[in-house]
C-alpha positions as CSV (number, residue, x, y, z in Angstrom):
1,X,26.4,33.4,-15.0
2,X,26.6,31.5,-18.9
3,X,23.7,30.6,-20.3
4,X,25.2,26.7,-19.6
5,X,24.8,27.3,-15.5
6,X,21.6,28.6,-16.4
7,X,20.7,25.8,-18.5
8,X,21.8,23.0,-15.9
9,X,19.5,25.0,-13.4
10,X,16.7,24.7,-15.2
11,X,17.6,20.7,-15.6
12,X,18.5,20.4,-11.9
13,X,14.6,21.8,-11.5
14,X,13.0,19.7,-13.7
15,X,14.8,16.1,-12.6
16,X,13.9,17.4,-9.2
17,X,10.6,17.6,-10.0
18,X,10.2,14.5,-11.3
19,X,11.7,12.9,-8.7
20,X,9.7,14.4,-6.2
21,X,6.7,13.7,-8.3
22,X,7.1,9.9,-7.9
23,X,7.2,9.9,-4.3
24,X,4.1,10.0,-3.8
25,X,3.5,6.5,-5.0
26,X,6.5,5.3,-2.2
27,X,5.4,7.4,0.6
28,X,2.0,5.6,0.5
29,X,3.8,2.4,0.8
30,X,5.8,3.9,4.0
31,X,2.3,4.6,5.3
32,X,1.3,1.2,5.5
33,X,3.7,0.7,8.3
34,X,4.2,4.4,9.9
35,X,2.0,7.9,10.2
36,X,2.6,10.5,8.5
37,X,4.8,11.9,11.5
38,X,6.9,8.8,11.9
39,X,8.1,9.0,8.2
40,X,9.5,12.8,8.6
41,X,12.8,11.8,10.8
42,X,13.4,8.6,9.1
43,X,13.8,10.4,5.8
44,X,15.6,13.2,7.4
45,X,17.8,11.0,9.3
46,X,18.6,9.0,6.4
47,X,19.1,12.2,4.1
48,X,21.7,13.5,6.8
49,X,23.9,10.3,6.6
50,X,23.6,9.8,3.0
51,X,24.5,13.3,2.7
52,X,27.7,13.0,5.5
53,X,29.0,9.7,3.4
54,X,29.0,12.0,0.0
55,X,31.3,14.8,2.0
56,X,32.5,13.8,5.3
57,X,33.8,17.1,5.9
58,X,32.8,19.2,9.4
59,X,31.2,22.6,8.8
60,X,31.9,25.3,11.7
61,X,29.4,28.2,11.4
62,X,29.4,31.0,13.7
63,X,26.2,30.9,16.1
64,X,23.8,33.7,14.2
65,X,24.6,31.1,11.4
66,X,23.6,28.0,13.4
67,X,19.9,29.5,14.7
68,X,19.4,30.6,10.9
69,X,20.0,27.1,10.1
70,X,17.8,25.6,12.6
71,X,14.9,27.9,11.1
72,X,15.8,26.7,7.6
73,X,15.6,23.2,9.4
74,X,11.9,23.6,10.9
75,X,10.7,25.8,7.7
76,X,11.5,23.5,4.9
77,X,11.5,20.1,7.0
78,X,9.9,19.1,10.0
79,X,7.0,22.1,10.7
80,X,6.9,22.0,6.9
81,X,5.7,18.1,6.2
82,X,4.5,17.9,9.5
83,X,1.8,21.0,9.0
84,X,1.6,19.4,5.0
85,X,0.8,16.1,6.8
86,X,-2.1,17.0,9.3
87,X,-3.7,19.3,6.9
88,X,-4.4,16.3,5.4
89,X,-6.3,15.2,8.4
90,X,-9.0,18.2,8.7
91,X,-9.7,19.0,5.0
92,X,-10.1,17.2,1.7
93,X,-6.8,16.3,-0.1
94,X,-8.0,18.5,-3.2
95,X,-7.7,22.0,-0.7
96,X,-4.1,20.6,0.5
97,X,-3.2,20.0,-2.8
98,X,-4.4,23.7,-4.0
99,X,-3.3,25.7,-0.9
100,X,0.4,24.1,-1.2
101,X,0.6,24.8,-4.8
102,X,0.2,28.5,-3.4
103,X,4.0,28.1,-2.4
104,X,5.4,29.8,-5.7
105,X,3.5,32.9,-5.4
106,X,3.8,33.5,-2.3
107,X,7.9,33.1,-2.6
108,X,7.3,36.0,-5.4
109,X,6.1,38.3,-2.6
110,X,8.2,37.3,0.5
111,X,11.3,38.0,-2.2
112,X,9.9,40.9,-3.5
113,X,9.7,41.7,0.2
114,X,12.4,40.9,1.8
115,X,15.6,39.8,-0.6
116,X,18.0,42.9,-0.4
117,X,19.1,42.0,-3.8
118,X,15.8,41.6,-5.0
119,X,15.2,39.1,-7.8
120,X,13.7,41.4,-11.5
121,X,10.5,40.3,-12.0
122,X,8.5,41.3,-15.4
123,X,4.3,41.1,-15.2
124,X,4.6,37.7,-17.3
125,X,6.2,35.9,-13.9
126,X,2.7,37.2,-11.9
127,X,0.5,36.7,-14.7
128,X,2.3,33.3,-14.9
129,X,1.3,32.2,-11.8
130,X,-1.6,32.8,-11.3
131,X,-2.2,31.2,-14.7
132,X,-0.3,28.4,-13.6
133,X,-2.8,28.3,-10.1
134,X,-5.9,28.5,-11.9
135,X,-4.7,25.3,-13.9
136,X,-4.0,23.2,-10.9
137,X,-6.9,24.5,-9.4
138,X,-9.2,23.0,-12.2
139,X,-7.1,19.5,-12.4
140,X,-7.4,19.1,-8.5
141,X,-10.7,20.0,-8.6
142,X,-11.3,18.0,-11.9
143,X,-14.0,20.0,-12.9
144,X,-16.8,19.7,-9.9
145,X,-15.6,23.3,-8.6
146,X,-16.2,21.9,-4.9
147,X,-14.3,23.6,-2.7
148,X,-15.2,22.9,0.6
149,X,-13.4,25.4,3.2
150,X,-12.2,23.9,6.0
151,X,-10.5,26.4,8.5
152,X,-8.4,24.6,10.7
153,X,-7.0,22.1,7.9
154,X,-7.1,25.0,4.8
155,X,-5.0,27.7,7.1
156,X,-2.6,24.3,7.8
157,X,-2.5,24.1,4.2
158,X,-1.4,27.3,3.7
159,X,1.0,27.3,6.6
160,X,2.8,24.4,4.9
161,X,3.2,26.7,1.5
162,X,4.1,29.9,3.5
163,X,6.9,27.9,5.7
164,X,8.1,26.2,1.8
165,X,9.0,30.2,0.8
166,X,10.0,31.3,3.7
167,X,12.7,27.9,3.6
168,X,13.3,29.2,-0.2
169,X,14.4,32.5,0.3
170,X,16.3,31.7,3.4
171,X,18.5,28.7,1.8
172,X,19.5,30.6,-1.2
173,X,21.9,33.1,0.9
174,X,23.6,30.3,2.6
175,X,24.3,28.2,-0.6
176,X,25.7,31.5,-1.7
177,X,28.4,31.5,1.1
178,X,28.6,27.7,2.2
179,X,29.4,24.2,0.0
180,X,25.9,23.6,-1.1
181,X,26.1,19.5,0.1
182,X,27.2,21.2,3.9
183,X,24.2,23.3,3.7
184,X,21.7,20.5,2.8
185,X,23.4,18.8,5.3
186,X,22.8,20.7,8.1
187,X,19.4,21.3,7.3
188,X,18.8,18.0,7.5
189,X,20.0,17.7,10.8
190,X,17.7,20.0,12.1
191,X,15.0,18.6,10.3
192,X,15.4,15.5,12.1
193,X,16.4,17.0,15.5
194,X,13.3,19.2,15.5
195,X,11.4,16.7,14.1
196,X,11.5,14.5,17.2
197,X,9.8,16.7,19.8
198,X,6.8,16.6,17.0
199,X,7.1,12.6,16.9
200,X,6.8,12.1,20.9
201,X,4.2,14.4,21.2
202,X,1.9,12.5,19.1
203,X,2.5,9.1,17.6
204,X,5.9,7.7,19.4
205,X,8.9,7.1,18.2
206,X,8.8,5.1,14.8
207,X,10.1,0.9,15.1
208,X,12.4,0.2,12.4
209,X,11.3,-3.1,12.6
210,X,9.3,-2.8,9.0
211,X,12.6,-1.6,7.7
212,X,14.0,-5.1,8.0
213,X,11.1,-7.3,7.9
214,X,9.1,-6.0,4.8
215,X,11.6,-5.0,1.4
216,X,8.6,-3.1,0.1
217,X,8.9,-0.4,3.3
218,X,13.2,-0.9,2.7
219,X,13.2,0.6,-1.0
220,X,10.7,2.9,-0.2
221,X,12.6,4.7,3.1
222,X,16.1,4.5,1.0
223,X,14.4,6.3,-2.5
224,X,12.6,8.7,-0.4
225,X,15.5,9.4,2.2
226,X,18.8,9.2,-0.2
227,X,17.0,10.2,-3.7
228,X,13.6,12.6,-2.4
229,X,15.6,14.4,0.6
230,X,19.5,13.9,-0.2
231,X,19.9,14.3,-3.5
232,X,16.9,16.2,-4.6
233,X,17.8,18.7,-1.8
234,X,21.1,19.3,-2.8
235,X,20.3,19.9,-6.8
236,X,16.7,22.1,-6.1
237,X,19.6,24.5,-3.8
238,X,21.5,24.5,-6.6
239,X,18.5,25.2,-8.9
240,X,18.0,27.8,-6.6
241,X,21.5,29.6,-6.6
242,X,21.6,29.7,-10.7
243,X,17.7,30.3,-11.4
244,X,16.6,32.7,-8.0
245,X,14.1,31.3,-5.6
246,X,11.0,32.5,-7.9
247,X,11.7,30.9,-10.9
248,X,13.0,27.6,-9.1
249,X,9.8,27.1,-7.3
250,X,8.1,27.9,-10.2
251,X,8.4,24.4,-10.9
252,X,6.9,23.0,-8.3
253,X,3.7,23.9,-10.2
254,X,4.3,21.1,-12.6
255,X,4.4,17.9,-9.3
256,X,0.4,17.6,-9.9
257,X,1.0,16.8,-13.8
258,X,4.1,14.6,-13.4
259,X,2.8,11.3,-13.4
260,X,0.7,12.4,-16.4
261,X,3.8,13.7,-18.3
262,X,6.2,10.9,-17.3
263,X,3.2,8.5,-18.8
264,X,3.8,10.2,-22.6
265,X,7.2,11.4,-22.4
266,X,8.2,7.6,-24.2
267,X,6.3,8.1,-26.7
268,X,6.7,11.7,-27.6
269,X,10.4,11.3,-27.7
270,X,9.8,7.6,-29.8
271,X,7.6,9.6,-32.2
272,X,10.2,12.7,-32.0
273,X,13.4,10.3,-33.0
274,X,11.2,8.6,-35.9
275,X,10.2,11.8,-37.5
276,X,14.1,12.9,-37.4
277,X,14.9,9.8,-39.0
278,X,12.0,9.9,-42.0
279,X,11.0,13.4,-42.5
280,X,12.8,15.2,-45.4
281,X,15.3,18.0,-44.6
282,X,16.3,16.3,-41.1
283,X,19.8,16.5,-40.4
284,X,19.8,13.0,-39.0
285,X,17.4,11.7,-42.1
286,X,18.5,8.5,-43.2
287,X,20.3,8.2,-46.5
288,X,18.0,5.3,-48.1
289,X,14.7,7.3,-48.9
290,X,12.9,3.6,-50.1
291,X,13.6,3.2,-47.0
292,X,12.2,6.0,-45.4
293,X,9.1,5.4,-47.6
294,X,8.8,2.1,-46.2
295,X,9.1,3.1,-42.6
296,X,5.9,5.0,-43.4
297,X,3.7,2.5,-44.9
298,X,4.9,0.3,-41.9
299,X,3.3,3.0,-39.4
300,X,0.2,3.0,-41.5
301,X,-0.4,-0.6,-41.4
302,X,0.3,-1.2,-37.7
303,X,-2.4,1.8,-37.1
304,X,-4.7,0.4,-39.7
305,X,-4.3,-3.0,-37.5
306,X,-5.2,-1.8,-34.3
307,X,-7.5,0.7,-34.9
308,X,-10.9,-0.7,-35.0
309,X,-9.9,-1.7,-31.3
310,X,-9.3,1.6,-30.3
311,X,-12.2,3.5,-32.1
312,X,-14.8,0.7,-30.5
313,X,-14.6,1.1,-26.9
314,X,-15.2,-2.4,-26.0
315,X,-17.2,-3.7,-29.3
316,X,-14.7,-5.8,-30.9
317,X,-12.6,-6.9,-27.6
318,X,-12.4,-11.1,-28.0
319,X,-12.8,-13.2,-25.3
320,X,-9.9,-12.7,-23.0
321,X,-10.3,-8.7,-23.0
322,X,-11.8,-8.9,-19.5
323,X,-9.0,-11.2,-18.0
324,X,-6.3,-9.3,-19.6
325,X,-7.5,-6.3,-18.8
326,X,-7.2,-7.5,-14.9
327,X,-3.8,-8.5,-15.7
328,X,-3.0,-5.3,-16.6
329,X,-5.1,-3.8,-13.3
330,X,-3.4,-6.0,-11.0
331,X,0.3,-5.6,-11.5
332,X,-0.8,-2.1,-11.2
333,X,-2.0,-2.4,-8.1
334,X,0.9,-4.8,-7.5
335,X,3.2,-2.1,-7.3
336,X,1.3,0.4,-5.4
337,X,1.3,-2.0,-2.8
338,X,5.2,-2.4,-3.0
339,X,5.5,-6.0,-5.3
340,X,8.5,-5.9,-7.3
341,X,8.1,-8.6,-9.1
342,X,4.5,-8.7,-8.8
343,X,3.4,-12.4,-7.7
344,X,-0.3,-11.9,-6.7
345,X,-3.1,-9.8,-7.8
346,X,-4.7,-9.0,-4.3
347,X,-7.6,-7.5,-5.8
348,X,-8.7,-10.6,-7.9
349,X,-10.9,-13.5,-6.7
350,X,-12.5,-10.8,-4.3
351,X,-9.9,-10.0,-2.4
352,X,-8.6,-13.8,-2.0
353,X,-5.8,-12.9,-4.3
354,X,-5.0,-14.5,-7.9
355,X,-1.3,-15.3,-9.5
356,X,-1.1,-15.5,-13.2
357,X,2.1,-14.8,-12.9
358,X,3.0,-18.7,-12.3
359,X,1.8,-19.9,-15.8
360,X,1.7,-16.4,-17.2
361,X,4.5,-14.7,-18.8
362,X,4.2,-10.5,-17.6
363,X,7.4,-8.9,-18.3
364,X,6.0,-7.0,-21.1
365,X,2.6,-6.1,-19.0
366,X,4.4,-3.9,-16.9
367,X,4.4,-1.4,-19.8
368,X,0.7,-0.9,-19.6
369,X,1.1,-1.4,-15.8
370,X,3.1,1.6,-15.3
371,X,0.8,3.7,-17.9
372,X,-2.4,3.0,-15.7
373,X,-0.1,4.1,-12.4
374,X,0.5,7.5,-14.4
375,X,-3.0,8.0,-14.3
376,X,-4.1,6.7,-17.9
377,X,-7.4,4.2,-18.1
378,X,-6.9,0.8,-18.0
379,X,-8.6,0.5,-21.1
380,X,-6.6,3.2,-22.8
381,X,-3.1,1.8,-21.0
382,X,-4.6,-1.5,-23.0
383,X,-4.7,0.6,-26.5
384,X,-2.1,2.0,-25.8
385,X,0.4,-1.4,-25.2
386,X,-1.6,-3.2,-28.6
387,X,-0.8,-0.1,-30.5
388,X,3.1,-0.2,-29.4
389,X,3.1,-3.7,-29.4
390,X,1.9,-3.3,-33.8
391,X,4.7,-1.0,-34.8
392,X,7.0,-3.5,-32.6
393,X,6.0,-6.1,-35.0
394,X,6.0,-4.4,-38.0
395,X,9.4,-3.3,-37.3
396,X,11.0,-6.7,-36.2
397,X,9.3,-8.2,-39.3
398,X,10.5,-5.9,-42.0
399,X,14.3,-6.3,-40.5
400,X,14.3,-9.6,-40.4
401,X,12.9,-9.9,-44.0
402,X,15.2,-7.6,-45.4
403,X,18.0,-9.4,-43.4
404,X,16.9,-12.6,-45.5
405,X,15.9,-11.1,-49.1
406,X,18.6,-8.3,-49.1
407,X,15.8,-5.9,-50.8
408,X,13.4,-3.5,-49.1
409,X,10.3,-3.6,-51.3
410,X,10.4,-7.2,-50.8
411,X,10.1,-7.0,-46.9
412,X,7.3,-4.5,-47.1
413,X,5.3,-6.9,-49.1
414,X,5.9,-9.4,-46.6
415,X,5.6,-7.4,-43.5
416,X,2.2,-6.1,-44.4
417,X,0.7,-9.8,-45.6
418,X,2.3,-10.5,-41.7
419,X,0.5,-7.9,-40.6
420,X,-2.5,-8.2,-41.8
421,X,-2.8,-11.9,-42.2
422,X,-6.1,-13.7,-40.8
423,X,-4.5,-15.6,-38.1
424,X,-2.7,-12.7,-36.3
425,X,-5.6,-10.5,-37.0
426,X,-7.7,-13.2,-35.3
427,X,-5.9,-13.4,-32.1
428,X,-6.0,-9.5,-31.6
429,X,-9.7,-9.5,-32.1
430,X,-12.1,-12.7,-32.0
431,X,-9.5,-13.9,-28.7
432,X,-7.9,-10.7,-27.1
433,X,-4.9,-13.0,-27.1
434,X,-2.6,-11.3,-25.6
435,X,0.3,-13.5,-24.7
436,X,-0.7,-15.0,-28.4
437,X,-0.2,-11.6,-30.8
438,X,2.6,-11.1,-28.5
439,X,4.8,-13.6,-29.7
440,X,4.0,-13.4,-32.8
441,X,5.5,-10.0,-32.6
442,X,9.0,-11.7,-32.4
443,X,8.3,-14.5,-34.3
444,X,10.2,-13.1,-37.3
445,X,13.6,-13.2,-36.0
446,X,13.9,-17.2,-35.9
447,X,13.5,-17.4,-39.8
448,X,16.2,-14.2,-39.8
449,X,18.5,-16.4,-37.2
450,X,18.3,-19.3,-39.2
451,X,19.2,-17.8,-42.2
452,X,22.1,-16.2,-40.7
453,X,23.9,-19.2,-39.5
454,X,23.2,-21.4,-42.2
């Protein structure tokens, strides 16, 4: 196989990831309106039809095939969320969340084991892992080391990840033989035909009534049925077939760190395309090194504008930190609960419910929003938006002076007394002005617009 296949693999694997690391956030939604058990055939369901409207083509498998398929099926769908699911119930969400994470390893020995063709394994995969267990082990736990055993919930647990390897192994040889979208396909079938014995026995049949009454449960069931199950399926069996089953799953090690990585990946690769741009010997370097320079001293100042904010942890916040601060906490919570566009803060007033949004403009907000979602203080999702917001203005003023006086030492002088000027630096600190230091952010481009048209 070219190192390209091998490549895409290890892409297929890591989209997959994050895809399955956001649903989380939608699945809790779903659970305002079904139990856990209810959910499993309306995303299997949904993942089968998706699946038959991408290739409506009939697959014919002999009947040793079929009953493999069926325990492909209960393995990595139904038995699998469904023993996932009520683990939950009789242990603490931190031993789920540890025991299931065991999944990897234990696909290491069941294909050790039992894979005639037996995936080559050096000592760095096993030392790997159990690297890689120790680390999720100490974010779950966050550092308390309380691990409270549960038996009937922790042996669930571990179910769930034994029945994810078993599901691995057993895939791979019929992607092999089969059209990967026909084997997905008929593994979700099963999923949802054996699912349904599980759903009567305990919590009835689920109404679809909250598909079409509430939008928030809609978006939810269609991202987790077409996107979590349909697609995701499909590219993880292909991961599989390129990568082996051991170093596929291996990345299921990174679903507790996703929302965490997904929250800095923006500005890592911001950072990453500025340094390409400035630092000297870059291919993609821009010709103009004034220009360069100045892109530097820009940087400087917007740090040097927002930085006694962000060393004082509160100490210089003006008078609207608190309020803005909510702002930021409630579209949070806005979307968790399934707003989209966020109208009302449920959590404000004491649970009466605020709306800023009517007099307030948010669009920008939802930056900081979606940094406190990925797990980030609401503080530091605060820091973090005044910080981007600095270089934002930095940059739109020294463009749209240069745009007007032709000359880039000219525009630095200017951006920087913009900068740094007492009125901007007094809404940023005395007021927390928000909305205020915002504008001004883009303030520069009407002098640049009306230079350019007349």
């Amino acid at each position: 196989m070219s190192n390209r296949q091998k490549l895409m693999g290890h892409l297929y694997a890591i989209f997959t990831t994050l895809v399955w690391g956001s649903c989380f956030v939608l699945t809790k939604v779903m659970l305002t309106a079904y139990t856990p058990t209810q959910i499993i055939p309306l995303r299997m369901g949904l993942a089968y039809l998706a699946l038959w409207a991408l290739r409506p083509k009939t697959m014919k498998l002999p009947w040793k095939d079929e009953l493999m398929f069926i325990l492909i099926g209960i393995t990595g769908g139904s038995f699998y969320f469904f023993l996932q699911n009520t683990a939950s119930a009789h242990t603490s969400a931190a031993n789920v969340s540890i025991l299931v994470s065991m999944s990897p390893i234990l696909t290491v020995i069941l294909a050790q084991l039992f894979s005639r063709r037996g995936e080559k394994l050096g000592k760095w995969v096993y030392i790997g892992a159990v690297v890689a267990i120790a680390g999720v082990v100490m974010v779950v736990l966050n550092g308390t080391l309380s691990f409270h055993l549960s038996p009937l919930g922790d042996l669930l647990a571990l179910a769930a990840a034994l029945m994810w390897a078993v599901y691995s192994i057993l895939v791979k040889k019929y992607t092999e033989r089969y059209d990967n979208f026909l084997v997905t396909r008929r593994v979700f079938l099963w999923a949802f035909l054996t699912s349904l014995p599980l759903v009567l026995l305990t919590d009835g049949l689920p109404s679809l009534t909250p598909l079409f009454t509430q939008p928030n449960i809609l978006v939810s069931w269609l991202f987790l049925g077409v996107f979590g199950n349909a697609v995701c399926f499909a590219i993880w069996n292909i991961a599989f077939k390129r990568l082996g089953v051991v170093i596929t799953n291996n990345y299921l090690y990174a679903t507790p760190f996703v929302t965490v990585v997904a929250g800095w990946l923006l500005l890592f690769v911001l950072l990453d395309a500025f340094l390409l741009l400035t630092v000297p010997g870059s291919p993609v370097r821009l010709a103009d090194a004034e220009l360069c320079a100045c892109l530097w001293v820009l940087c400087a100042v917007a740090v040097l504008t927002c930085a006694p904010a962000m060393t004082n942890s509160g100490a210089l916040q003006g008078a609207d930190w608190s309020f803005h601060l909510s702002r930021i906490e409630g579209i949070a919570q806005g979307l968790r609960e399934g707003q989209f566009p966020v109208r009302v803060y449920s959590i404000a007033k004491d649970g009466y419910g605020y709306a800023p949004s009517l007099f307030y403009g948010e669009l920008l907000l939802y930056f900081p929003a979606v940094l406190r979602l990925l797990g980030m203080s609401v503080q530091g999702a605060y820091h973090t938006y005044l910080l981007a917001l600095q270089l934002l203005t930095a940059g739109i003023a020294f463009f749209s002076l240069r745009q007007i006086f032709r000359h880039n030492k000219t525009a630095l002088v200017g951006s920087v007394l913009y900068m740094l000027s007492t009125y901007h630096l007094y809404k940023i600190y005395w007021l927390s002005a928000v909305g205020e230091y915002t504008a001004m952010a883009f303030l520069p481009l009407i002098p640049a617009a009306l230079y350019e048209l007349y």
